[in-house]
N, C-alpha and C positions, 0 to 999 in steps of 0.2 A: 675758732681757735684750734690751734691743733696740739693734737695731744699724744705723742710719741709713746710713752709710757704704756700703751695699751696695745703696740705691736710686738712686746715679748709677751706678756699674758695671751696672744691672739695664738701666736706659733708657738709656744709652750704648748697649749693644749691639742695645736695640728701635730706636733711633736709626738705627742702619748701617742695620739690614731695613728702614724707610720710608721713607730717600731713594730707593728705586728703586720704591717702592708709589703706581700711580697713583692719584685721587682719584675718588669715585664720587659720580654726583650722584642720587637719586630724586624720581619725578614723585609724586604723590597718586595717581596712574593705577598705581603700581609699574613704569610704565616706570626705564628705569635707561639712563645717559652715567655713559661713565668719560672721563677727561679731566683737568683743571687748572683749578683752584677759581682764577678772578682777582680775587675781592671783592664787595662790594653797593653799589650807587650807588643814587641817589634812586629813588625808587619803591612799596618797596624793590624791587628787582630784581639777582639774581645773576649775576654776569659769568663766562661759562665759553668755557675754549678745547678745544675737539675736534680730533685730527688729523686729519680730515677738513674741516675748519670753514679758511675762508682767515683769519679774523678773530673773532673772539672772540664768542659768542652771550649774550643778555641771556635772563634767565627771571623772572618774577615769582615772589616767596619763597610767595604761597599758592598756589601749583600745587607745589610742594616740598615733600618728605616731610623728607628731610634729606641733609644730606652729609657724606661718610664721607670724612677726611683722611687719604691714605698707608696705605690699609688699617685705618685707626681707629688706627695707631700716632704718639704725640708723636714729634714731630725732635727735643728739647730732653728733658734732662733734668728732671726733677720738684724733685726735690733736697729735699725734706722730703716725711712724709705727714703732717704738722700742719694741721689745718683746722679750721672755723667752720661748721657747721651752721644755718641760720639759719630764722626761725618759716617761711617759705616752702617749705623743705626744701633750699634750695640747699646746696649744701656747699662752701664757698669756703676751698679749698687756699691754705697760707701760714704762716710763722710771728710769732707773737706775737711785739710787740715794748715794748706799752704799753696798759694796761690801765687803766678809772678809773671811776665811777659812771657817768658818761654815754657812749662807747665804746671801741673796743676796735681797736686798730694794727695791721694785720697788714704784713709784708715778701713782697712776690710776688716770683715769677719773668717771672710772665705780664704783670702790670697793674701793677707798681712798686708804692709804698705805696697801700694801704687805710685808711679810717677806716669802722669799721662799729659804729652806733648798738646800742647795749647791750641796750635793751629789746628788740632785734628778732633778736639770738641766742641759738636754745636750748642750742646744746652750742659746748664750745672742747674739742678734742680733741688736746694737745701730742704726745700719745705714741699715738697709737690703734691698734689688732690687736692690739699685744704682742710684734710681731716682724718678723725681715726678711721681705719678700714673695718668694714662689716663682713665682705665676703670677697675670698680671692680664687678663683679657681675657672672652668671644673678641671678636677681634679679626679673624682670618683662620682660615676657617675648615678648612685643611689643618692645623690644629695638635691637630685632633681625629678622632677613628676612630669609625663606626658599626658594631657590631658584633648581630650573634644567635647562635642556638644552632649552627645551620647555616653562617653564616662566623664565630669564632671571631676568627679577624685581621684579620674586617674587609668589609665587604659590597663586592661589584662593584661597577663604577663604570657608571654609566649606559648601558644598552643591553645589557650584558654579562647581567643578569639573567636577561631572556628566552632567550636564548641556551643556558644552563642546565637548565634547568626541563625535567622531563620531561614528555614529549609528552602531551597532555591537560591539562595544568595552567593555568587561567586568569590571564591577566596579574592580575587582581584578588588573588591569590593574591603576591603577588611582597613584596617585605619589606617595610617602611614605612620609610621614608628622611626622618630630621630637617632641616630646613632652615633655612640661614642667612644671615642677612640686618640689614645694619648691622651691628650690634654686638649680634644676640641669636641665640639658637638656640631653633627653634620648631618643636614636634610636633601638628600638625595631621589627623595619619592616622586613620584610623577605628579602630583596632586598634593592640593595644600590641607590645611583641613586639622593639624595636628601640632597643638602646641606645646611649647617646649617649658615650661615655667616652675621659680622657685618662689612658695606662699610668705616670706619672709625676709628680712634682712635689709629693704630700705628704709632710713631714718626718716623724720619729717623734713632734713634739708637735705638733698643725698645728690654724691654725683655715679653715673652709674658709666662706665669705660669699658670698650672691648675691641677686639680687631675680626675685623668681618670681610669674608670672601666669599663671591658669588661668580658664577656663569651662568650667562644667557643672560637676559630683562631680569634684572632685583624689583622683588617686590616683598619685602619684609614689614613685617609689622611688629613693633617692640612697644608691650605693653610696662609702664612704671605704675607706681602708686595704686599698687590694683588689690581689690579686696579677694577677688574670685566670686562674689556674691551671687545666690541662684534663687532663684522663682519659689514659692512655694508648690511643693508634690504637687500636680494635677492630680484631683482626687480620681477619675473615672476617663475610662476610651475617649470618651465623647470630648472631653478639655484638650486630652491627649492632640487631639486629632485637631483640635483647634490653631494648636502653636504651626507659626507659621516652618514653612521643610527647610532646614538650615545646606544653607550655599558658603560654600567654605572661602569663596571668592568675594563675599558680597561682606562691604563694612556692615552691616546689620550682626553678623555674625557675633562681631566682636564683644558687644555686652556681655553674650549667652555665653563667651570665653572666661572672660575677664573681672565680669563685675562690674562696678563700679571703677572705674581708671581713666590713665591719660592713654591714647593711645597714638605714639607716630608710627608713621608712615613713608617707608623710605621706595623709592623708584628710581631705574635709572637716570632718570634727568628731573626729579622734580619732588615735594615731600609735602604730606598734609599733619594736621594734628586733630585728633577727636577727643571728646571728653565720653567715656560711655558712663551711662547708669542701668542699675535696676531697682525701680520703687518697690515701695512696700507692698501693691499688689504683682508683684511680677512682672511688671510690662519693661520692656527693652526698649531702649534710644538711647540716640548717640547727638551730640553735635559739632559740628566741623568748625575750622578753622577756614573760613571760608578767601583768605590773601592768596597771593601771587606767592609762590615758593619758587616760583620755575630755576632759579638761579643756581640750585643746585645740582652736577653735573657728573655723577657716578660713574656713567657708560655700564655697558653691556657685562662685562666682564672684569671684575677688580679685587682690590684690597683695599682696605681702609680701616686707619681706628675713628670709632665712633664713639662719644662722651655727650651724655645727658647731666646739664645740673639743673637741680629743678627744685622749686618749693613748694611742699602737695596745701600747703597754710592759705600763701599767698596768691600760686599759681605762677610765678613764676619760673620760667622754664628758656635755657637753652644748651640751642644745638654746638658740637665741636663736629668740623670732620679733619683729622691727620692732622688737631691740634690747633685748626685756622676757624674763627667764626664764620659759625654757616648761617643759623636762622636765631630767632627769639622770641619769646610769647610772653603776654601779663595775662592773670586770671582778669583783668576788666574788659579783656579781649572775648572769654569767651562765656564770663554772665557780669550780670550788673556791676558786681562787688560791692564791700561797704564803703563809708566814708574812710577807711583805714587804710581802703587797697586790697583788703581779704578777700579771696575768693566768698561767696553770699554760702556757699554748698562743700566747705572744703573734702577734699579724699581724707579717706582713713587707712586706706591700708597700705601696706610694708611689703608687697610683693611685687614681682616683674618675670616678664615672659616675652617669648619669641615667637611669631605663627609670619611663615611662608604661604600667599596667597596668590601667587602666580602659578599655573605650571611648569614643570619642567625646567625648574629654576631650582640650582643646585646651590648650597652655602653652607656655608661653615664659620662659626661661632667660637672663637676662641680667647683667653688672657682676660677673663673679667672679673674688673675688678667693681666694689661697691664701696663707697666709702662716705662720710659727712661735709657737708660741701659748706665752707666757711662765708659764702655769698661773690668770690669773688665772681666777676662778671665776666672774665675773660683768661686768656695763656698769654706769654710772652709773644708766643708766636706770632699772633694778630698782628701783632707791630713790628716783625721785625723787619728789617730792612738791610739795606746791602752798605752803609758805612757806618754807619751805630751800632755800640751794644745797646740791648733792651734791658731795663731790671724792672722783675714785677717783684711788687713788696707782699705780703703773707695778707697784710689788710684789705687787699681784695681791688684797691680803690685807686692808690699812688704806685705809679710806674717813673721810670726814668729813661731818656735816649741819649745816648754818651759815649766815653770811654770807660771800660772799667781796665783799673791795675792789677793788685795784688790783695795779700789779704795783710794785714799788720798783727805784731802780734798779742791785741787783744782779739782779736777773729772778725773784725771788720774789714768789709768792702772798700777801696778807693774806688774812688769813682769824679770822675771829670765830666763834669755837663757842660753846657751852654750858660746856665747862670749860678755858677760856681763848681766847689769842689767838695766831698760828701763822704763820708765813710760809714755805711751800714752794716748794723749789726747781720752775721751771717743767719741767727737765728730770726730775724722779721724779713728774709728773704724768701720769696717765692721759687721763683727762676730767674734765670739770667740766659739771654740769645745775645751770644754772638754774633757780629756781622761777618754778612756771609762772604763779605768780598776778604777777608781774613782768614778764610779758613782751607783748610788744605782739601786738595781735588780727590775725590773717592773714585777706588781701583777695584775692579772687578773680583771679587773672592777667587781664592784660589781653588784647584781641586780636591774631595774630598774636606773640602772643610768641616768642619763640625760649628754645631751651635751647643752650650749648654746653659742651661733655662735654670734660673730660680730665682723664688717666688720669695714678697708678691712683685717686684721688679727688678729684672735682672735677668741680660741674655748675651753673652760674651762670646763670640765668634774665633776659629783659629784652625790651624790642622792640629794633626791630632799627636800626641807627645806619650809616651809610657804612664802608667799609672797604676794604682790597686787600690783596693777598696777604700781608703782612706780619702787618696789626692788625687786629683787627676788633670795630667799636663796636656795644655796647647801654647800653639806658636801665635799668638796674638799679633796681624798686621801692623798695628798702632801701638801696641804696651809693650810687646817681645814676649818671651817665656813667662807663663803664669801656670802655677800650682795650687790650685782650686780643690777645698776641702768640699769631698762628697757631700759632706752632711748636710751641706747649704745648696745642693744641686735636686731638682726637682725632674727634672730629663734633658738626655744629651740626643741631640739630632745627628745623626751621622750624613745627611742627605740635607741639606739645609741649601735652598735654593731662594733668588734674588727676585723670581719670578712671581707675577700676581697670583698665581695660583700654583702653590709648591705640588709636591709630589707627598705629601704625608699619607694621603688617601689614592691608592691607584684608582678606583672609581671615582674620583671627585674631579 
């Protein structure tokens, strides 16, 4: 069931934490000014105040990587996650108000009304995830723990490493430390070995979403439903010396990470799933899903959003990748179960994490979101196809392939099928795909575009228009001129590229 009511309680209290989160600004250079975002005047050129600065310093927006508002956290609450997906890829938060052959009404919080031309939206999503959100970000990045086998709770903080290490041990030796920066988390290290994870925050039915980029061979491992659970102390050398030498490469590893979990496993062209445990004497194992996944086709080099929904009860579990069903698992798959269908040993815990076990396999983690997963089993997208619309209904179960109209005005759906004609309420609507042979041809962004991000969906594309602290204007290819209140803006990319692997990180 979804429960909207619980996304201004979420951003009310992220509200409090970013009136005291100063603003960051970044160069193309990755130099970095923290400071107070004052707007863009002609040029375009960015008006920022330093306390240092007597008076307010001008930047030109292409020496600008992007900038990160209040710690990437909205002042303003969201107040719906209803959005417009459109052929560009923007996702334009809002709700439906009026619907007709040529466009489509939305109600903002940020930009007041919208009118957005029909043929140029792929998806209208009334109701999307399935559920209240748990966690949307990162955002700051204290809200996360690095962890190995050797810190458990958590690796030292800078300088403290060497400090440790016993004598002989080469700094090159020292752990691999994730790094973050804007609003993504990035593994860079030569060597895997170091995981990235939050102890908290998935539900017992949860879907967890994020958009992932890699160079070279991916080999990510994303642990869900994970407890963190650890052996008891080795009382003495002699035990110590027993446990077997942890290979940061080797699925064995992953217990001594995780705990008790589910744990996939993604690879360029192929994806496994483990369950790890740790019993009550401390021994470690894991067991595979032992099927054919091969079908799944990454490449070397990419971008992808990836969405886990999974039941830690039942054991059910599936994969999205970019929206399209990829794979799927039942806990009878990988123990007995009961006569119910329950997993026989369900997970317990609320936590998820990220470990790189290839090397030299660079990635970046970003836009995740966690939320309550209502059991549907699928997205519109599955189904869509090139002369039909698709409607998925909120119950998880009943879809449609048709025509859809307008909206009437009690706020239902027309809709023309195959065996008859339908009006759905917009509230028991999932999404809606329209067919693609409908929709208008997507044109290369312009120069200097800009992207502005806010959270937890919502990313509006455009060049760049005058503004100050309050609004801030772009030229929108599809909507025209929009006036976009700051307070609901979490970071504006100045450098916002089309490319699998943008430019946010010069090293990446």
């Amino acid at each position: 069931m979804i429960r909207h009511p619980a996304i201004p309680w979420l951003f009310s209290l992220i509200a409090a934490v970013a009136a005291d989160q100063p603003d960051l600004l970044r160069f193309i250079n990755d130099d970095q000014l923290r400071g107070s975002f004052r707007g863009i005047k002609e040029g375009p050129q960015v008006v920022w105040q330093h306390e240092d600065l007597a008076a307010p310093a001008d930047f030109k927006t292409t020496r600008i990587r992007h900038i990160v508002l209040r710690g990437g956290r909205p002042l303003k609450p969201a107040g719906t996650l209803s959005h417009l997906v459109l052929v560009n890829s923007d996702r334009v938060p809002g709700t439906v108000t009026a619907m007709d052959a040529e466009s489509i009404t939305l109600d903002t919080a940020y930009a007041g009304v919208l009118r957005v031309p029909r043929d140029h939206v792929e998806m209208v999503a009334p109701n999307p995830l399935g559920g209240r959100i748990h966690y949307h970000g990162p955002f700051a990045g204290e809200d996360w723990k690095m962890i190995d086998v050797s810190h458990p709770d958590g690796l030292p903080a800078a300088g403290e490493e060497q400090a440790e290490k016993p004598e002989g041990k080469d700094a090159a030796e020292a752990a691999g430390q994730w790094s973050f920066t804007g609003a993504a988390w990035y593994w860079q290290d030569k060597r895997g070995g170091t995981a990235l994870v939050r102890e908290s925050g998935m539900p017992e039915r949860s879907l967890l979403r994020f958009d992932l980029a890699w160079k070279n061979r991916l080999s990510l491992a994303i642990a869900f439903h994970a407890d963190f659970a650890q052996p008891p102390a080795a009382g003495d050398e002699d035990e110590k010396k027993k446990q077997p030498p942890h290979d940061p490469m080797d699925a064995s590893s992953l217990p001594r990470l995780f705990g008790n979990s589910y744990v996939l496993h993604l690879y360029s062209n192929y994806l496994t799933l483990m369950k790890t445990t740790v019993d009550a004497d401390g021994n470690f194992s894991f067991e595979r899903d032992h099927r054919n996944n091969s079908g799944v086709r990454l490449g070397d080099t990419g971008r992808a959003t990836i969405e886990l929904r999974s039941n830690r009860r039942s054991g059910e579990i599936a994969l999205f990748v970019n929206d399209e069903f990829a794979a799927q698992w039942s806990g009878l798959e990988m123990d007995a179960g009961d006569e119910a269908g329950n997993a026989t040993d369900p997970l317990k815990g609320s936590g998820f994490g990220f470990l790189v076990q290839g090397p030299d396999a660079p990635v970046r983690i970003s836009d995740i979101i966690v939320s309550e997963w209502n059991g549907m089993p699928d997205s519109a997208r599955s189904l869509q196809v090139d002369d039909q619309d698709i409607v998925l209904m909120s119950n998880g179960t009943d879809r449609y392939a048709g025509r859809v109209g307008g909206l009437d005005e009690q706020g239902k759906i027309l809709f023309e099928g195959k065996h008859g004609s339908f009006r759905f309420p917009l509230a028991d609507v999932a999404e809606i795909r329209f067919a693609r042979d409908r929709q208008a041809a997507t044109t290369e962004p312009p120069e200097n575009n800009m992207l502005v991000r806010m959270g937890p969906i919502g990313a509006v594309s455009g060049q760049v228009l005058a503004g100050d602290t309050g609004t801030l204007g772009i030229l929108n290819p599809i909507i025209g001129e929009l006036h976009i209140s700051t307070g609901h803006v979490s970071m504006i990319d100045f450098n916002a590229s089309s490319q699998p692997i943008h430019d946010w990180n010069a090293d990446f």
